[in-house]
VEXDREN-2710 file (C-alpha; in Angstrom, 1 decimal):
% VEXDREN-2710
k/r/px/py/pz
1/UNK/0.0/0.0/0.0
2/UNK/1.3/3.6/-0.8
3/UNK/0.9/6.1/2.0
4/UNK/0.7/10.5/1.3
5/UNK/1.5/11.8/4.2
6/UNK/0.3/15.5/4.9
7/UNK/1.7/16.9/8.4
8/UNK/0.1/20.5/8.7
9/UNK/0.9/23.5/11.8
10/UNK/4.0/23.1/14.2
11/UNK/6.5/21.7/14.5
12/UNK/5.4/19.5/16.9
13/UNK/2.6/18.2/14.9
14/UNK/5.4/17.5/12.6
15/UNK/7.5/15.0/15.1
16/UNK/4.0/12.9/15.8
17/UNK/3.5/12.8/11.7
18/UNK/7.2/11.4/11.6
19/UNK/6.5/9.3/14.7
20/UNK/3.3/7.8/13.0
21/UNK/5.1/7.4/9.8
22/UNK/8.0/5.4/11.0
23/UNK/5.7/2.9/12.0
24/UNK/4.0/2.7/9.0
25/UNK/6.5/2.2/7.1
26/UNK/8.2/-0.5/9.2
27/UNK/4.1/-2.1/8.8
28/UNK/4.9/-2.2/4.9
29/UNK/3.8/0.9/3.8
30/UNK/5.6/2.5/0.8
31/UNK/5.6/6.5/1.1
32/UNK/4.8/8.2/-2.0
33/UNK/4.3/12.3/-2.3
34/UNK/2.3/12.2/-5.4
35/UNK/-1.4/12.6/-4.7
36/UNK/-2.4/10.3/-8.0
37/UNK/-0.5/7.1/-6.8
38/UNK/-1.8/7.1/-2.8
39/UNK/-4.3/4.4/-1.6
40/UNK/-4.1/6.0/1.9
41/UNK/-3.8/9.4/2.7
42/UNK/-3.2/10.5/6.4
43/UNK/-3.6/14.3/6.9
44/UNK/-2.4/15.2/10.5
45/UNK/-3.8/18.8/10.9
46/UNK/-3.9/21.9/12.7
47/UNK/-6.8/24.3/14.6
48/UNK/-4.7/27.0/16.9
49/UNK/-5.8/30.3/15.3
50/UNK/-8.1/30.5/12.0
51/UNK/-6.0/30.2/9.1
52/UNK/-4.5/27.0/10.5
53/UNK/-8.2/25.5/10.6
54/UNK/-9.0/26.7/7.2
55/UNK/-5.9/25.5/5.9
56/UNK/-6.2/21.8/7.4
57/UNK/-9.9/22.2/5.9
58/UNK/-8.6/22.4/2.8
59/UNK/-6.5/20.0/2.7
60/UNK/-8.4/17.2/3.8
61/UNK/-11.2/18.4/0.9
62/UNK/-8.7/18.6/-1.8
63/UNK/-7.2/14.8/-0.7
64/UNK/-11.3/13.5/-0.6
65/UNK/-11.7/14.6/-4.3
66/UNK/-9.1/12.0/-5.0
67/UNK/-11.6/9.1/-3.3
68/UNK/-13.2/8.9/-7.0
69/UNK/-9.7/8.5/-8.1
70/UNK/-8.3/5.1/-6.7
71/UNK/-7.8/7.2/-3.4
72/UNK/-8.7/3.9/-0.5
73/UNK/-8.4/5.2/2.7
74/UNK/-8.6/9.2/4.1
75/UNK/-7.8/9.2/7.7
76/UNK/-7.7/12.8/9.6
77/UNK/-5.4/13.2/13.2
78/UNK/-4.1/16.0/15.4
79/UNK/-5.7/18.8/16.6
80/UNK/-8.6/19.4/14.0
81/UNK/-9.9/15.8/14.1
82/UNK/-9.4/16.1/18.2
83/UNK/-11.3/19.1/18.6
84/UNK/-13.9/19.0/15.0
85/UNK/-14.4/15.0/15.2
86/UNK/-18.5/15.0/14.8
87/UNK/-18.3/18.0/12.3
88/UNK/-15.6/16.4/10.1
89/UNK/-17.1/12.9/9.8
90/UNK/-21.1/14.6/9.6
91/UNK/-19.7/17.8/6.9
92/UNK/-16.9/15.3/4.9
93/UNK/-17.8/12.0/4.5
94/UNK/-14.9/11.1/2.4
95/UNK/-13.2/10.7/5.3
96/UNK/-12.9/6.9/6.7
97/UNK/-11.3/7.8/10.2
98/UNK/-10.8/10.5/12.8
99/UNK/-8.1/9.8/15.4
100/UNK/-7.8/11.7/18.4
101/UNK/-4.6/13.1/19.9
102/UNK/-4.2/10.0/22.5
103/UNK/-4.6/7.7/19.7
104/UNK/-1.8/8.9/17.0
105/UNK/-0.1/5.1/18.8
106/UNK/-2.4/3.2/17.1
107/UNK/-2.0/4.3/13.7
108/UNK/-1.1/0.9/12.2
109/UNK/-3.7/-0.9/13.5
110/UNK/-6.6/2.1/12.4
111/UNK/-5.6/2.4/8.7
112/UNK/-5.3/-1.4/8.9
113/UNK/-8.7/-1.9/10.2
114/UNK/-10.0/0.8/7.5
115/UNK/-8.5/-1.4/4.8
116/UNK/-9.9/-4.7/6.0
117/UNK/-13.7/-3.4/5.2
118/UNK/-15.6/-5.9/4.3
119/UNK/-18.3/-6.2/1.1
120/UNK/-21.0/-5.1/3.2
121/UNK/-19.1/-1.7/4.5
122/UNK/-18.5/-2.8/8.0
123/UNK/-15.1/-2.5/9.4
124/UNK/-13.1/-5.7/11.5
125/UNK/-11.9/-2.9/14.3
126/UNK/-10.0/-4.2/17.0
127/UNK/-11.8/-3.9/20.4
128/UNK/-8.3/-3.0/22.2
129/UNK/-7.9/0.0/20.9
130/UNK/-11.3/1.3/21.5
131/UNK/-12.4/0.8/18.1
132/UNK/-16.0/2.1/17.3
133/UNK/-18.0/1.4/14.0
134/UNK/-21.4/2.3/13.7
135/UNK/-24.1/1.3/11.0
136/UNK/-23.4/3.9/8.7
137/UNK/-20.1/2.8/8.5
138/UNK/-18.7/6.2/10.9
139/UNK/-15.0/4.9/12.4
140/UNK/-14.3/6.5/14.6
141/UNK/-10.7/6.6/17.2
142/UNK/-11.2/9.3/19.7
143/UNK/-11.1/10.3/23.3
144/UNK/-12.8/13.2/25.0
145/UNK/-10.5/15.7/26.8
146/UNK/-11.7/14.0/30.5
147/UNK/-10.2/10.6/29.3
148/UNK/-6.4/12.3/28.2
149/UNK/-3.8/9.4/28.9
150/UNK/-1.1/10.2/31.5
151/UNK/2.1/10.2/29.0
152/UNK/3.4/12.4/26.5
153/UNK/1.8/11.5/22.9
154/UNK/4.3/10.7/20.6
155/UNK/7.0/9.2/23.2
156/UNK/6.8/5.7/21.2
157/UNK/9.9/4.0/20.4
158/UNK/8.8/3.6/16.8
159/UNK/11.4/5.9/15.6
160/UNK/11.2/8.6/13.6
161/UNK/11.2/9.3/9.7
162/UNK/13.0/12.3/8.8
163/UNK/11.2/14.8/6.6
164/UNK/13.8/17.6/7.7
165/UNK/16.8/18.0/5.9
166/UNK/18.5/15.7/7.9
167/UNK/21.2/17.5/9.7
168/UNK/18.5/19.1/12.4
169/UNK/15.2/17.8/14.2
170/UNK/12.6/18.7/16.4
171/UNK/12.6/16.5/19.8
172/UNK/9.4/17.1/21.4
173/UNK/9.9/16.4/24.8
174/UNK/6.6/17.2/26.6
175/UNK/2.7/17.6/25.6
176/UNK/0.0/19.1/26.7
177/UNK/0.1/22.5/28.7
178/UNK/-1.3/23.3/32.6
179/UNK/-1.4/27.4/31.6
180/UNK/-4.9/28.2/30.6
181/UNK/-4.4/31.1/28.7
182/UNK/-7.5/32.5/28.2
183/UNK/-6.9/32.5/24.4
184/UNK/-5.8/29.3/24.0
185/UNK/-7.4/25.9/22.9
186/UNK/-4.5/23.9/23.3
187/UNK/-5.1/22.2/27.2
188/UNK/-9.0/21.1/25.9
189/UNK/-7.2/19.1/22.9
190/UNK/-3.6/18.3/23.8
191/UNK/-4.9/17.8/28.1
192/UNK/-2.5/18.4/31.1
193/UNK/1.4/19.0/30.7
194/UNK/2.9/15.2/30.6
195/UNK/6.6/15.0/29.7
196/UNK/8.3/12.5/27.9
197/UNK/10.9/10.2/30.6
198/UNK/14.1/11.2/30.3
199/UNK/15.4/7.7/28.9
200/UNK/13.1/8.0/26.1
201/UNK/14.3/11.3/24.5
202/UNK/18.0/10.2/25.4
203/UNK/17.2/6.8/23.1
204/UNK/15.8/9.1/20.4
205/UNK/18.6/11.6/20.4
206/UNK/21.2/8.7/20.3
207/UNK/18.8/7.7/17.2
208/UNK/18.8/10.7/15.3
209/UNK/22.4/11.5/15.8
210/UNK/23.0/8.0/14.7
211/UNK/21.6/9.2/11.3
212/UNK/23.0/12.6/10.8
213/UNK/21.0/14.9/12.8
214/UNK/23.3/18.1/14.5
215/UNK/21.2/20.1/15.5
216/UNK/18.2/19.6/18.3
217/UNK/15.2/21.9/18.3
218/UNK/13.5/21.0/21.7
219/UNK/9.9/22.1/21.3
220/UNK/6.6/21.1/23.5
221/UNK/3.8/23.6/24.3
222/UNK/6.6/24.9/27.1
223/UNK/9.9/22.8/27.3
224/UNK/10.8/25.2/30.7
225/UNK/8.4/23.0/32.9
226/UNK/10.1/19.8/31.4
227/UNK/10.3/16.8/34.2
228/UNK/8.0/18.3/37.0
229/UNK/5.3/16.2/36.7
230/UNK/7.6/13.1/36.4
231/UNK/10.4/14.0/38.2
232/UNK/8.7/16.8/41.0
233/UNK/11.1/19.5/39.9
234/UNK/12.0/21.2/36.6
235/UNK/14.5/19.3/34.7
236/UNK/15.2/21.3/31.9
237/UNK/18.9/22.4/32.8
238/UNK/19.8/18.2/33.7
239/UNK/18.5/16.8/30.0
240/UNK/20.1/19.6/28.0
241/UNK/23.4/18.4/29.8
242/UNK/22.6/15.0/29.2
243/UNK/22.0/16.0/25.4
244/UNK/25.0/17.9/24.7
245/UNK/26.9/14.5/25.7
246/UNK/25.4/12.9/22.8
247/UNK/28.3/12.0/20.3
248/UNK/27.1/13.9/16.7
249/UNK/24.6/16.5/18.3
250/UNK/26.4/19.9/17.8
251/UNK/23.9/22.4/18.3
252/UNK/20.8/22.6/20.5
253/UNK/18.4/25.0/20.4
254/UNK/15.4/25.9/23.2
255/UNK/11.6/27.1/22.3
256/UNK/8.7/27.8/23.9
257/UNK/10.3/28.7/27.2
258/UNK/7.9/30.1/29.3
259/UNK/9.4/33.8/31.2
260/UNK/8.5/32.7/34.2
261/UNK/9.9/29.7/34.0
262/UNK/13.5/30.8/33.2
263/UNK/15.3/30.5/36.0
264/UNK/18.7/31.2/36.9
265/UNK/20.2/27.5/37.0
266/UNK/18.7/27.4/33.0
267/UNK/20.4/30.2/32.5
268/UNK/24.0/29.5/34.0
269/UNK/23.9/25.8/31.9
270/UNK/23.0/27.4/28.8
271/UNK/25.9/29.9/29.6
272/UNK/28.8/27.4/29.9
273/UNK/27.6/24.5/27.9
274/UNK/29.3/25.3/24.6
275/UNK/26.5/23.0/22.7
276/UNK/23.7/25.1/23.7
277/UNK/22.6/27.8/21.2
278/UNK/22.9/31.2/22.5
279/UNK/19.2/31.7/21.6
280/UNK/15.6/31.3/23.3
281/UNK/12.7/31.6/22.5
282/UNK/10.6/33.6/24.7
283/UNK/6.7/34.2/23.7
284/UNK/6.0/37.2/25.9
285/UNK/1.9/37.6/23.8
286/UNK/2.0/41.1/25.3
287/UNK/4.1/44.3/26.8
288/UNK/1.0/45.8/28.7
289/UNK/0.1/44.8/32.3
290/UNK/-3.8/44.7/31.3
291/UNK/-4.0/42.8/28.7
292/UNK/-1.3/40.0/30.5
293/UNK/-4.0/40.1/32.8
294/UNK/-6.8/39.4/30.9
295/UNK/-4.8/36.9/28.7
296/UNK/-4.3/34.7/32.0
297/UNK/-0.3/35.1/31.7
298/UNK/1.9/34.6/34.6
299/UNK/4.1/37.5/34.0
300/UNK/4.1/41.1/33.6
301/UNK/6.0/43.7/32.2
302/UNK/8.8/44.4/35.1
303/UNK/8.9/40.0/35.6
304/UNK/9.3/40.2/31.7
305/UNK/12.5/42.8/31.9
306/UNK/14.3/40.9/34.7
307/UNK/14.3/37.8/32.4
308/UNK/15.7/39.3/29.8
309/UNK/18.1/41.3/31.6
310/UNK/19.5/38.3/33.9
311/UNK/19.8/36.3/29.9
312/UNK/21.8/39.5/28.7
313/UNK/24.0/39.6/31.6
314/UNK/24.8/36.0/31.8
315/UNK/25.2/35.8/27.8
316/UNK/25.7/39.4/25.8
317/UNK/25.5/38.0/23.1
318/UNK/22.3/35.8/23.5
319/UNK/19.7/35.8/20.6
320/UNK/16.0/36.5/22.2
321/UNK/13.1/35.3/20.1
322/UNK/9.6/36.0/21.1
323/UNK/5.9/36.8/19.9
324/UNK/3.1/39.1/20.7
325/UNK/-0.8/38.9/19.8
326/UNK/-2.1/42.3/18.2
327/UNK/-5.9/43.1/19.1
328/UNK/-6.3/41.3/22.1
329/UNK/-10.3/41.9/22.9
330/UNK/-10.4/44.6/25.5
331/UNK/-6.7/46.0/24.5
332/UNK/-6.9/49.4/23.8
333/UNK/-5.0/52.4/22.2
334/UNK/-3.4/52.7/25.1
335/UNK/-2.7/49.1/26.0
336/UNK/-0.9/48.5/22.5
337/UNK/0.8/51.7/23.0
338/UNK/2.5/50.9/26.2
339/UNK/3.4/47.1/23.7
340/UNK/4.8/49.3/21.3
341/UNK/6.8/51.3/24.0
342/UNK/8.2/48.0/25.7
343/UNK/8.7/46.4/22.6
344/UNK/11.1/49.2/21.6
345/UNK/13.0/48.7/24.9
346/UNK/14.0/45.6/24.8
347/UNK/14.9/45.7/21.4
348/UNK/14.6/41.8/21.2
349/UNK/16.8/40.1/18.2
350/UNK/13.5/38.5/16.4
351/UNK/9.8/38.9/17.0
352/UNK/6.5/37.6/15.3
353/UNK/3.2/39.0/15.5
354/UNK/-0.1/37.4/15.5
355/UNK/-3.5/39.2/15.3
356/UNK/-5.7/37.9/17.8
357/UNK/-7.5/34.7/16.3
358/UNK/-11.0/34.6/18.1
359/UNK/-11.5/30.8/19.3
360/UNK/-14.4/29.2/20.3
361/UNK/-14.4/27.1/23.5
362/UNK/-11.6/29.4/25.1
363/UNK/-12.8/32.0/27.5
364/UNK/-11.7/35.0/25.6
365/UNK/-13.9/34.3/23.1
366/UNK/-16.5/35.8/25.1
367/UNK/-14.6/39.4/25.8
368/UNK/-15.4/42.5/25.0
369/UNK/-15.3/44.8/23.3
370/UNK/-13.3/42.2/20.2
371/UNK/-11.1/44.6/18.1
372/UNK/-11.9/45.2/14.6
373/UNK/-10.2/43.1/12.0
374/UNK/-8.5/46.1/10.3
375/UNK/-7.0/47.3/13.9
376/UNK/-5.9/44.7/14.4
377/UNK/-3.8/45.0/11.3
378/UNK/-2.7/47.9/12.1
379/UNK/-1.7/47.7/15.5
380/UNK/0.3/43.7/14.5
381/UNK/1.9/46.1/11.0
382/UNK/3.0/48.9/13.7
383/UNK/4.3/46.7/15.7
384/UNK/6.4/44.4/12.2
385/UNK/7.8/48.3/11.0
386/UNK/9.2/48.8/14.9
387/UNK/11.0/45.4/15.0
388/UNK/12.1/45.7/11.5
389/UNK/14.2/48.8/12.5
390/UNK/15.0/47.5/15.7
391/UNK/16.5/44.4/14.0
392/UNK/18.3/46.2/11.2
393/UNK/20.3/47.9/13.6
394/UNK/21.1/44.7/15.6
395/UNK/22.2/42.9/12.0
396/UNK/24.4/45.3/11.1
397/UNK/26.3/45.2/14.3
398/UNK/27.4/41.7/13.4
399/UNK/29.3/42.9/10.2
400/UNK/32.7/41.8/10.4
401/UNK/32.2/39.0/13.3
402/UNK/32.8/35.4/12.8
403/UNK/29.8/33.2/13.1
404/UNK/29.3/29.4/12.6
405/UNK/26.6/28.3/10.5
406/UNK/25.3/25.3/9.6
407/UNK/24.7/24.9/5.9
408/UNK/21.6/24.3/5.0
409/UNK/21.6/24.0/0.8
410/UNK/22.9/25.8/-2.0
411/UNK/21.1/27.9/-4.6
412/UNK/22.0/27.3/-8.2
413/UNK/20.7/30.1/-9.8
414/UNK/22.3/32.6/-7.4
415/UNK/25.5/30.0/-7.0
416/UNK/25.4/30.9/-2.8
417/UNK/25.4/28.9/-0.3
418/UNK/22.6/29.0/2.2
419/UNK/23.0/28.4/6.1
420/UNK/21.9/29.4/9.5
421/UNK/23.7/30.8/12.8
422/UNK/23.1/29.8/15.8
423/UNK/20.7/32.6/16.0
424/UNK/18.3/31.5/13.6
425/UNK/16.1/28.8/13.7
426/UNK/14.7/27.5/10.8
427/UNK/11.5/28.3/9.2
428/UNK/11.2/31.8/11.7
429/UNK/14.3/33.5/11.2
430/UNK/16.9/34.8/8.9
431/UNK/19.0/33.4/6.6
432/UNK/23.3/33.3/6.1
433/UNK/24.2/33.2/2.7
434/UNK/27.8/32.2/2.4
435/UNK/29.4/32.7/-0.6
436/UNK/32.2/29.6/-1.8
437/UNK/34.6/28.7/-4.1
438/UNK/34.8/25.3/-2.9
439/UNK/32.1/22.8/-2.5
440/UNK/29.8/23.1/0.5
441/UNK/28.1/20.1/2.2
442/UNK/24.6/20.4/4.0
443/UNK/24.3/19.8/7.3
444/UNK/28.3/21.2/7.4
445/UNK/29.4/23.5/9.9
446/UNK/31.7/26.3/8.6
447/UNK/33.0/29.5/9.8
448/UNK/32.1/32.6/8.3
449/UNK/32.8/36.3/8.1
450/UNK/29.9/38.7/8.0
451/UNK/30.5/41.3/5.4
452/UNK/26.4/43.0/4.6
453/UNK/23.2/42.5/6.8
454/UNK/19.8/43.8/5.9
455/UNK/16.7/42.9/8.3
456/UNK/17.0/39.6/8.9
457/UNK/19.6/37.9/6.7
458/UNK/23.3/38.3/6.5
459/UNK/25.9/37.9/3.9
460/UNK/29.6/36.4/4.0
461/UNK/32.4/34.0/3.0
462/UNK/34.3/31.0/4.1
463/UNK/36.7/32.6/6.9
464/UNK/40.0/31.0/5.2
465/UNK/38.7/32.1/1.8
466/UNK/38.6/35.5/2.7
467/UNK/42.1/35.3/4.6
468/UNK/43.9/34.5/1.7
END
């Protein structure tokens, strides 16, 4: 059987899609990316603001068109089929199965089960799993948020099939999320915070590195918490040690860390462990004490500066990532104002900006007043112009530094190398290009001199080509 595999949202939807399809390919399926020759297509979507829901809709319509087209078997995962489960199955009855979030495990066995119809349309399930098939043929693999399994989803030991480059990954080392923020779906369809043991993401580490992987991205819904519902204390700082003694790993880069969860024994590891990126990723959602209030956050503004002043001090030349949501309901002029005003003191190295995304089941849904649409545009482009200045300036204070990067492919048509430093994740930040006379390798880790830096991006060659 030939499997399509569409992973939609974060990057920690992504590790579960490349959980689910190591194990589907070690059950004998063949992976294909050409719509036309799938018999099963497994669409593991996304919900957390609007245009991730509409895009996950899409996708999952476009792939049912192909069920008059040989197409066998359309199943639907993550956090769409978790939280939309009678709506998909009532609105798109292409689809043969929606699998909640506790049940990603028990992929094999679902698509299996859908496969095995027999002539009259019922389906052999497997009672085990929790199986349900109704007369109208409705199969269904999914738990309410009341029955969320203890552990971490996606903490199998399937192994993982790389759909990265290869030379970095994504090690998702907790789900879930105990914060509540009151604009926030993610606790009703990922449940409680549960990290993954210790031993498993050390075996999975070993794994990638084993096959080429560098660079680590740790990711959960917040990785600062990591070990305190297993261990009874956060264990962040003891698994990145643990990590960086990983023969192979090079790099290994924190997000999602919570400010009030940075503490100073994170800090001091990150600033002697010479495998640890000099970069976090902070998601701060707001600079105005008002609208952290409302939002549910733990923080406020002068709990936000002593974070970022105790990373500066510790690390000067630490990269600080974060994001903010324009149009809160209930912000006002003078709320996003006193953003904009904090925003340009800290002068953080990247930013992102969402506009508020009104959710149903989250409490803020119900706030008022909302904020128009087009204010919110204008507050979330405000608030780009003042970090694109902001970031210019820091840019251009790197030209004429040495920086490693780790290369990341070449473009032909412009005959540069591309690469990132250690301040840049991928997908979210900037670019290196590196010019080279000799041949670069992906995944290779090079030195490089800085000579022109706009925004975001930088530009430079080789260190011992420019020497000579």
């Amino acid at each position: 059987m030939k499997l399509l595999p569409v992973s939609l949202g974060c990057d920690k939807n992504l590790v579960d899609s490349e959980h689910m399809i190591s194990a589907l390919a070690k059950s004998g399926y063949t992976l294909v990316d050409d719509e036309s020759e799938a018999d099963v297509a497994l669409v593991n979507t996304c919900c957390f603001i609007h245009d991730a829901k509409q895009e996950s809709i899409d996708a999952i319509c476009e792939l049912a068109r192909l069920k008059d087209n040989g197409l066998k078997a359309l199943i639907v995962c993550g956090c769409l089929a978790e939280r939309y489960a009678d709506e998909i199955r009532k609105e798109i009855p292409e689809v043969d199965v929606v699998v909640g979030m506790d049940r990603l495990g028990d992929i094999v066995s679902v698509i299996d089960a859908v496969l095995r119809k027999r002539p009259g349309g019922t389906l052999v399930t497997d009672d085990k799993h929790g199986m349900e098939c109704d007369a109208d043929n409705e199969f269904s693999l999914h738990n309410s948020s009341s029955e969320r399994k203890s552990s971490a989803a996606g903490s199998w030991r399937t192994g993982r099939f790389i759909t990265t480059p290869g030379h970095y990954e994504y090690l998702k080392i907790a789900d879930g999320c105990n914060k509540n923020c009151t604009y926030c779906i993610i606790p009703k369809l990922r449940g409680t915070y549960r990290s993954v043991p210790m031993e498993d993401l050390i075996f999975e580490a070993k794994t990638l590195a084993a096959n080429g992987v560098k660079e680590l991205i740790l990711v959960a819904q917040e990785t600062t918490l990591y070990g305190i519902d297993i261990y009874g204390k956060k264990s962040l700082p003891e698994l990145l040690c643990k990590l960086s003694e990983i023969d192979g790993i090079q790099w290994i880069r924190i997000l999602y860390a919570y400010p009030e969860e940075v503490d100073d024994e994170l800090i001091e590891v990150m600033s002697i462990n010479p495998k640890i990126c000099r970069y976090i990723d902070i998601p701060i959602q707001s600079g105005s004490d008002n609208v952290l209030r409302m939002m549910g956050r733990r923080t406020r503004q002068d709990e936000i500066r002593d974070v970022i002043g105790r990373l500066r001090k510790k690390m000067s030349d630490i990269c600080i990532r974060t994001t903010l949501i324009a149009g809160f309901p209930g912000e006002t002029q003078e709320d996003f104002e006193e953003t904009y005003r904090f925003v340009n003191e800290m002068e953080f190295d990247r930013l992102g900006v969402f506009a508020y995304s009104r959710e149903e089941g989250t409490p803020a849904y119900d706030f008022r007043p909302q904020v128009p649409e087009k204010e919110k545009k204008r507050r979330s482009d405000e608030l780009y112009e003042l970090q694109q200045a902001v970031s210019y300036e820091v840019s251009q204070e790197l030209i004429g530094k040495e920086l490693e990067v780790i290369i990341d492919g070449y473009l032909p048509d412009d005959d540069v190398y591309v690469g990132r430093s250690y301040r840049d994740a991928p997908d979210i930040d900037g670019l290196v290009f590196i010019y080279s006379d000799r041949e670069l390798v992906t995944g290779e880790m090079v030195t490089v001199l800085i000579k022109d830096a706009k925004e975001y991006d930088l530009e430079g060659a080789i260190v011992d080509e420019s020497a000579e």
